[in-house]
C-alpha positions in Angstrom: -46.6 116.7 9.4 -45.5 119.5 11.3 -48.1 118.9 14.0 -46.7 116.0 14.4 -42.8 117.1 14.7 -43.8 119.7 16.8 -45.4 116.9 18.8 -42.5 114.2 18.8 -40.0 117.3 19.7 -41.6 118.0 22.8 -42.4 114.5 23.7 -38.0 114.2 23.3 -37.9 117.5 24.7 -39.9 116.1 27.9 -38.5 113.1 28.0 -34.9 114.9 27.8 -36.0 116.9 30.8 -36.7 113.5 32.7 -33.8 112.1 31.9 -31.8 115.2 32.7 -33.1 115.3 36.4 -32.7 111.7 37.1 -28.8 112.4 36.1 -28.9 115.1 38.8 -30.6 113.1 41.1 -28.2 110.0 40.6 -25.3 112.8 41.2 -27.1 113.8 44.4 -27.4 110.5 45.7 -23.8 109.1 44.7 -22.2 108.3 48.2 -23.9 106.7 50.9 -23.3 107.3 55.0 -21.3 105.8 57.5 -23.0 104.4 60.5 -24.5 107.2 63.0 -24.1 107.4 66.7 -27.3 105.8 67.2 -26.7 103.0 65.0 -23.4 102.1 66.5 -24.9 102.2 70.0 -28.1 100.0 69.1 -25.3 97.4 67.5 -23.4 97.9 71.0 -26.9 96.7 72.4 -27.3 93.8 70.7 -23.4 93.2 70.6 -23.0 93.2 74.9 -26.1 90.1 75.2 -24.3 87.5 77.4 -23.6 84.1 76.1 -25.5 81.6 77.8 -25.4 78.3 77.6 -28.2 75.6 75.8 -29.1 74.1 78.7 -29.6 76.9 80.9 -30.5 79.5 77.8 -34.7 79.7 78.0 -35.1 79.8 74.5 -33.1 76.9 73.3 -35.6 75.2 75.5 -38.7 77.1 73.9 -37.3 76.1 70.4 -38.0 73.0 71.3 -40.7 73.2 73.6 -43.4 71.1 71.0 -40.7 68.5 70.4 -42.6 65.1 69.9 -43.0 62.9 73.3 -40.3 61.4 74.0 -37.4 63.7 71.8 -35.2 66.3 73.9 -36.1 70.0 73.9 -33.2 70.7 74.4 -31.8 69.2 71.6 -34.4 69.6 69.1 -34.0 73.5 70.3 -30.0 74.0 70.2 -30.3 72.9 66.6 -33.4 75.5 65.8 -31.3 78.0 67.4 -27.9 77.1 65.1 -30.5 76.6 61.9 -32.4 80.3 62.9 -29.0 82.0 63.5 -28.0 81.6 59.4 -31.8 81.6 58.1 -31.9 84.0 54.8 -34.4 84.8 52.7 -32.8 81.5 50.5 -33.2 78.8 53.3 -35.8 76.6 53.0 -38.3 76.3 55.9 -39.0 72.4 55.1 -35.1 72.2 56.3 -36.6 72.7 59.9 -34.6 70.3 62.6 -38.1 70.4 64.2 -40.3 69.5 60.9 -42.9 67.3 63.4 -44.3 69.6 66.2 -46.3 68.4 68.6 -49.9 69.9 69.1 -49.9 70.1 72.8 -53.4 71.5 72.9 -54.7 67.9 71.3 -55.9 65.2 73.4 -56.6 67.3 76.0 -59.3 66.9 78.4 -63.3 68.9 77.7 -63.3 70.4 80.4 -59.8 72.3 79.3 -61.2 73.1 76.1 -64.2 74.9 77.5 -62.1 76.7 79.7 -60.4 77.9 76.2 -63.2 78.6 74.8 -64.3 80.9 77.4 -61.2 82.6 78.0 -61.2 83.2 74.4 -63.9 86.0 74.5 -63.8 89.2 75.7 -65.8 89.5 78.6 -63.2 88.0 81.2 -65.9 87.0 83.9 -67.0 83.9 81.3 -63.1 83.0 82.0 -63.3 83.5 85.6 -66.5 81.2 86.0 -65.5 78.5 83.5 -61.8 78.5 85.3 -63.1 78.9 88.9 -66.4 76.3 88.2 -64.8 72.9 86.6 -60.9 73.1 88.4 -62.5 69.7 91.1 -63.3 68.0 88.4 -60.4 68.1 86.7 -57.7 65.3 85.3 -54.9 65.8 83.1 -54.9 63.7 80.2 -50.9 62.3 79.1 -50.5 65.3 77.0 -51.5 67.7 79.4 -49.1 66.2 81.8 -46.9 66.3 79.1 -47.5 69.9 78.4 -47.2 70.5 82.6 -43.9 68.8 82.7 -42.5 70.9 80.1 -44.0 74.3 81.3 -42.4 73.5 84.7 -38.9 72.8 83.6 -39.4 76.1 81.6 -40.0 78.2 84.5 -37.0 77.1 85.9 -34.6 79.3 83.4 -33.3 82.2 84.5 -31.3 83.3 81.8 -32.3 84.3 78.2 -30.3 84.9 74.7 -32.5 85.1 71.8 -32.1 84.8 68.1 -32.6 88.1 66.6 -35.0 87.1 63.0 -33.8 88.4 60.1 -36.1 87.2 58.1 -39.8 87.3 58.0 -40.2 83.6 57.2 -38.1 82.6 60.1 -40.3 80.2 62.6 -41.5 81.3 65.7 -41.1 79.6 69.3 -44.4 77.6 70.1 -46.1 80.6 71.7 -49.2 79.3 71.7 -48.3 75.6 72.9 -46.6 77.7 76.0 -49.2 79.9 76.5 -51.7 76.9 76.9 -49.5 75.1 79.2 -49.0 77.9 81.4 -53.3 78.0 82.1 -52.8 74.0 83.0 -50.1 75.1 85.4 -52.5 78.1 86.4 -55.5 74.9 86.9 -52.8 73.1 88.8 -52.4 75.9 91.4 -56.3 76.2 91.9 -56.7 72.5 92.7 -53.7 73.3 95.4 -55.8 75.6 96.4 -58.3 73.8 96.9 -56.6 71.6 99.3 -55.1 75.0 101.4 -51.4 74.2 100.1 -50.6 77.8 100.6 -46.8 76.9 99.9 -46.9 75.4 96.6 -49.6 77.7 95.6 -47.1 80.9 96.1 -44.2 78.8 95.2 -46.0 78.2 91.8 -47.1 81.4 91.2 -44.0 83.4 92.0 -41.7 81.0 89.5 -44.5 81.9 87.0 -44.2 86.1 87.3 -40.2 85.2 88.2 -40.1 84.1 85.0 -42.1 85.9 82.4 -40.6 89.2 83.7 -37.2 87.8 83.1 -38.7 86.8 79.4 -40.0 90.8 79.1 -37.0 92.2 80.0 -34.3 89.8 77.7 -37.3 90.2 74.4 -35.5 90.9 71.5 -38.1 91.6 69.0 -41.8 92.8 69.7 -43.4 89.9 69.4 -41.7 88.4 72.3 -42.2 91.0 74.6 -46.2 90.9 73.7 -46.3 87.5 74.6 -44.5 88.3 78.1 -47.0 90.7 78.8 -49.9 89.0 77.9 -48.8 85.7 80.1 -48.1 88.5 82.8 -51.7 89.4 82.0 -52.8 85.9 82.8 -50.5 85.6 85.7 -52.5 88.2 87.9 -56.1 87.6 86.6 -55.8 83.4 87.1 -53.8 83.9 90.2 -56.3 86.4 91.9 -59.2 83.5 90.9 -56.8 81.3 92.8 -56.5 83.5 95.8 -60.3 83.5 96.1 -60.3 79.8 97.3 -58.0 80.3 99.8 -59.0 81.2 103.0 -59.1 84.6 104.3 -56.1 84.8 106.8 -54.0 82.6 104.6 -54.2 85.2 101.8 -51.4 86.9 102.0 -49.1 84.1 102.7 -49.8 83.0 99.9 -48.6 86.6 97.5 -45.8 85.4 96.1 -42.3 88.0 96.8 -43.0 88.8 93.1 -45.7 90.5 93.8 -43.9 92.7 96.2 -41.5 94.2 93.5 -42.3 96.8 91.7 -41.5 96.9 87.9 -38.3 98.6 87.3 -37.5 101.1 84.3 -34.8 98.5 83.5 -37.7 96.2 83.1 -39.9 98.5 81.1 -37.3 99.2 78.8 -37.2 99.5 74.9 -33.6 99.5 74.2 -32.7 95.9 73.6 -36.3 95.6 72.4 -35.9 98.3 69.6 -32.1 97.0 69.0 -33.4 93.6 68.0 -36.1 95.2 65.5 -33.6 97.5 64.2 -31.6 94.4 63.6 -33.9 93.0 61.8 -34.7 96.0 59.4 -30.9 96.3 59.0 -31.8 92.8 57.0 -35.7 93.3 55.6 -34.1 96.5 54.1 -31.0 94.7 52.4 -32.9 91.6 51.2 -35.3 94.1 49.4 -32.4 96.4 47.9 -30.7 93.4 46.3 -33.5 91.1 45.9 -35.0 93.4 42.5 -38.6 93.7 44.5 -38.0 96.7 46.2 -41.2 98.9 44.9 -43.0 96.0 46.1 -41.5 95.1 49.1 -41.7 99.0 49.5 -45.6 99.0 48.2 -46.0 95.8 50.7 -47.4 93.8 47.5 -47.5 90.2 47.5 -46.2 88.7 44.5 -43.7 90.7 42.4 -44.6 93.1 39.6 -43.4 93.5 36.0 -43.2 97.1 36.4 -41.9 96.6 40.3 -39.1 95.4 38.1 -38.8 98.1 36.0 -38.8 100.4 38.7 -36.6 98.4 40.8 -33.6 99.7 38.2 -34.6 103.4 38.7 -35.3 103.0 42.7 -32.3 101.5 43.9 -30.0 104.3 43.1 -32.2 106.6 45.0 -31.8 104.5 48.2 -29.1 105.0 50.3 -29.2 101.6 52.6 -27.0 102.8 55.4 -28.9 106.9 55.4 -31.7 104.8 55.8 -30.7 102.9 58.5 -29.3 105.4 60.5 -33.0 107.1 60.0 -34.4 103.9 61.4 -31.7 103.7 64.3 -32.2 107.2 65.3 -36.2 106.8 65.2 -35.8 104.1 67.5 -33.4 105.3 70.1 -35.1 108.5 70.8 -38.7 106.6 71.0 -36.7 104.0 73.5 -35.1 107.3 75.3 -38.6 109.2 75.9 -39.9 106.0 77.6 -36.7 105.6 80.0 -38.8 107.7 82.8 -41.3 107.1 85.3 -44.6 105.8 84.1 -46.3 108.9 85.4 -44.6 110.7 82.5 -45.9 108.0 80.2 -48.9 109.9 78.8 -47.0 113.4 78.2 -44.3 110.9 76.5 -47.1 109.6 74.5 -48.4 113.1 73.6 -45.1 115.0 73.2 -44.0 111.8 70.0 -48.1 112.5 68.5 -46.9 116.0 68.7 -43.7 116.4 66.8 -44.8 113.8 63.9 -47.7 115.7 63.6 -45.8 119.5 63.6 -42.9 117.7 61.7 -43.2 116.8 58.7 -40.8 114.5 56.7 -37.6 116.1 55.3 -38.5 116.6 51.4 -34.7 115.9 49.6 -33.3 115.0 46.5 -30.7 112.9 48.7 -32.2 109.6 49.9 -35.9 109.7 48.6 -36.9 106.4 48.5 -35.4 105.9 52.2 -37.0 108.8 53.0 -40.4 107.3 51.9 -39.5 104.2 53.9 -39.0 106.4 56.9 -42.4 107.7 56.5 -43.7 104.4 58.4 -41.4 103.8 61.3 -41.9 107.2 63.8 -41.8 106.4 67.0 -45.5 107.2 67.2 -46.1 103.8 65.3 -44.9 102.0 68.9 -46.0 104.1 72.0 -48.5 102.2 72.1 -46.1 98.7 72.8 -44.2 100.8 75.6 -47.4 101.4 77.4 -48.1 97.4 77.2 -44.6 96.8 78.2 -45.1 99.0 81.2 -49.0 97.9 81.9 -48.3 95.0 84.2 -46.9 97.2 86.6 -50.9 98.7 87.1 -51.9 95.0 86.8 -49.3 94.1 89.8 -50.9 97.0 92.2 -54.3 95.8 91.4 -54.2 92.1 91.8 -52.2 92.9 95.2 -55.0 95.5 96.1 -57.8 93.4 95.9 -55.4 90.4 97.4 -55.4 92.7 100.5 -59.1 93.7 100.6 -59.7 89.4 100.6 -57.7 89.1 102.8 -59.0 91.6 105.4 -62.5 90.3 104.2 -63.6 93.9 103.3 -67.4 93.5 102.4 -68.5 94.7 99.0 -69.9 97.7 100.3 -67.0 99.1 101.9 -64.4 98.4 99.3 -65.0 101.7 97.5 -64.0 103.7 100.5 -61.1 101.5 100.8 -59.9 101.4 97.2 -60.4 105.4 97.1 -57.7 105.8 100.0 -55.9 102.3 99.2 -51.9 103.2 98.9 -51.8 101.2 95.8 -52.7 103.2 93.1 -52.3 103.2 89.6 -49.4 104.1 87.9 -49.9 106.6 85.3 -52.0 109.0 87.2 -51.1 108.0 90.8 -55.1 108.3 90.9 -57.2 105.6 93.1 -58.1 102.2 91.3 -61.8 102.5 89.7 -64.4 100.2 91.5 -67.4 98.5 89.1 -69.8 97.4 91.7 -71.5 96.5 88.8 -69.1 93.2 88.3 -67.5 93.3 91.9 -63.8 94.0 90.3 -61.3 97.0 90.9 -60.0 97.7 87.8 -57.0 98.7 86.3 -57.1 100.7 83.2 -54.2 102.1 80.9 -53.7 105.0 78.4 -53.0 102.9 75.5 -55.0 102.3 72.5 -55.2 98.5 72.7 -58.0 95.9 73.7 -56.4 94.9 76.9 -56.6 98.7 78.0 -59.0 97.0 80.8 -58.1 94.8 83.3 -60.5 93.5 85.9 -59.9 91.6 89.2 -63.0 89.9 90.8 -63.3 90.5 93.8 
């Protein structure tokens, strides 16, 4: 008996001690923060977009842009903008003003879909021959001239205002009908090419890079801006196969101005970018802390817990939404002020963020812990890697118009890498001459980040 008193007193004697330190800790985390300087100024971001009207706003029309034949985008997308600007984690995604989307990659023609499936593997000379090979013999079916249609009237926006998400079930735009549409319009130029219309082929091609640089610069959330690069991407490695059908001394008539301008810092910016994300977190990290899934939503489990639950009560206390925000908003500014420089800085930029999360650790505190742990995941090392994407078409730009120029001056293969070696266009982060594969005839254009479209090649 007296083991077992001795036993029970220290298990209440332990479990006195617990209780005791979770008081101190619910005293030490009592008051929450106002609003920091850097969270003010990323809600000034987001707060100074300009209003732009439906009809003349790009993503109303994108909203819309898989509308069934024969429906308005514009319609269909005004009301998926109104519907996405209230979406919570309580709306229901069957309430969708656009519940039938059109598949604009059906009914397309063979000779398309090989071309997809081509494209769709890494090695990009499959593409180039699949693209370059079959464009003669090509006619649109109705829905690629469907598709066409509506990736031409896109082009013609000049003026974006997104919906920032606030919630992770919100639908997307139809990237990927868009991003299918713009390789038709790509096949389009090619068969101009063919026929030596110079002036529709630059026309084309500089409304293509007009736009998707004005989609990169006015992305308010990541995924947006990755899909502006990546049509970028496509931009200079379909319109350098298009160049190659044109003849030599028509070349460069047929660069669009687009090509000409250099990517600004204004252009390579993070700022709204990270605004819109930090938007959304402002949301993800509310939803959670009143939803009673936090440890899971924290623990990025699936399906809620029992003891999630449990913990939820003990957690939530020990989160101090707007500390943890500011956290967020200062993490993001600073990444999105390092990356406001000259691209040649890029890799020290890159280095110098590695650098201080590696030689910093995270604050240990009795204030704020479970924000603290959330903070753990967000340093600005977790996006270098997207600023160097963001910047990367600027390297793709000066080697498209590089081997544009060699064509042009119908350099033979031999001497191109004497030319490329003392060639004025040069890549960006080193300001080091283009690399030359002999190999696969292509200058090529590689960057310093981490991801699979690191290389770029251009055929010559």
């Amino acid at each position: 008996m007296r083991v077992l008193k001795f036993i029970s007193r220290g298990v209440l004697a332990i479990f006195g001690l617990v209780v005791l330190l979770y008081l101190i800790l619910l005293a030490g985390n009592w008051n929450d923060q106002p609003p920091s300087a850097a969270a003010r100024r990323l809600d000034a971001i987001i707060a100074a977009r300009p209003q732009v009207p439906a009809r003349e706003n790009a993503i109303v029309y994108l909203l819309g842009f898989n509308a069934p034949a024969g429906q308005d985008p514009y319609e269909i997308g005004a009301r998926r903008l109104a519907w996405l600007e209230t979406f919570t984690s309580s709306t229901k995604p069957e309430n969708d003003p656009l519940p039938d989307r059109l598949d604009l990659k059906s009914q397309g023609s063979p000779i398309v879909e090989q071309i997809g499936k081509e494209c769709g593997k890494d090695d990009r000379k499959l593409c180039a021959e699949a693209f370059d090979g079959i464009a003669s013999d090509w006619q649109p079916t109705a829905m690629e001239t469907l598709a066409l249609q509506r990736y031409r009237t896109l082009l013609g926006h000049q003026a974006w205002r997104d919906v920032v998400p606030l919630n992770v079930a919100a639908p997307l735009p139809a990237y990927g009908g868009v991003m299918h549409a713009q390789r038709l319009f790509h096949l389009s130029l090619l068969q101009l090419a063919r026929l030596n219309n110079v002036d529709a082929v630059r026309d084309g091609l500089n409304a293509d890079l007009a736009y998707w640089r004005g989609a990169q610069r006015a992305a308010e959330n990541l995924l947006a801006k990755m899909i502006a690069v990546a049509a970028m991407r496509n931009h200079f490695f379909f319109s350098n196969l298009i160049f190659r059908r044109l003849p030599a001394d028509r070349i460069m008539q047929a660069v669009p101005p687009e090509w000409q301008r250099e990517f600004s810092v204004e252009e390579r910016s993070m700022h709204l970018v990270m605004a819109g994300e930090w938007k959304f977190s402002t949301r993800v990290l509310h939803d959670a802390l009143h939803s009673g899934e936090l440890v899971d939503s924290l623990a990025e489990a699936h399906e809620p817990s029992t003891i999630g639950k449990w913990l939820d009560y003990l957690a939530k206390p020990m989160l101090k939404e707007q500390d943890t925000l500011n956290g967020v908003a200062d993490r993001y500014l600073r990444f999105s002020d390092q990356f406001a420089v000259p691209m040649k800085q890029y890799p020290a930029v890159k280095l110098e963020i590695e650098r201080y999360v590696r030689d910093h650790p995270q604050r240990v505190s009795i204030y704020n812990p479970v924000g603290d742990y959330y903070l753990r995941e967000i340093e600005g090392a977790t996006y270098t890697d997207y600023a160097i994407r963001v910047a990367n078409p600027e390297g793709m730009r000066r080697a498209a118009l590089l081997v544009a120029q060699l064509r042009a001056r119908g350099v033979a293969a031999d001497d191109i890498p004497a030319e490329v070696a003392r060639a004025k266009l040069r890549e960006p982060y080193a300001d080091a001459a283009f690399e030359w594969d002999a190999q696969r005839r292509a200058v090529v254009f590689t960057s310093p980040d981490d991801h699979q479209w690191r290389r770029n090649e251009f055929l010559y």
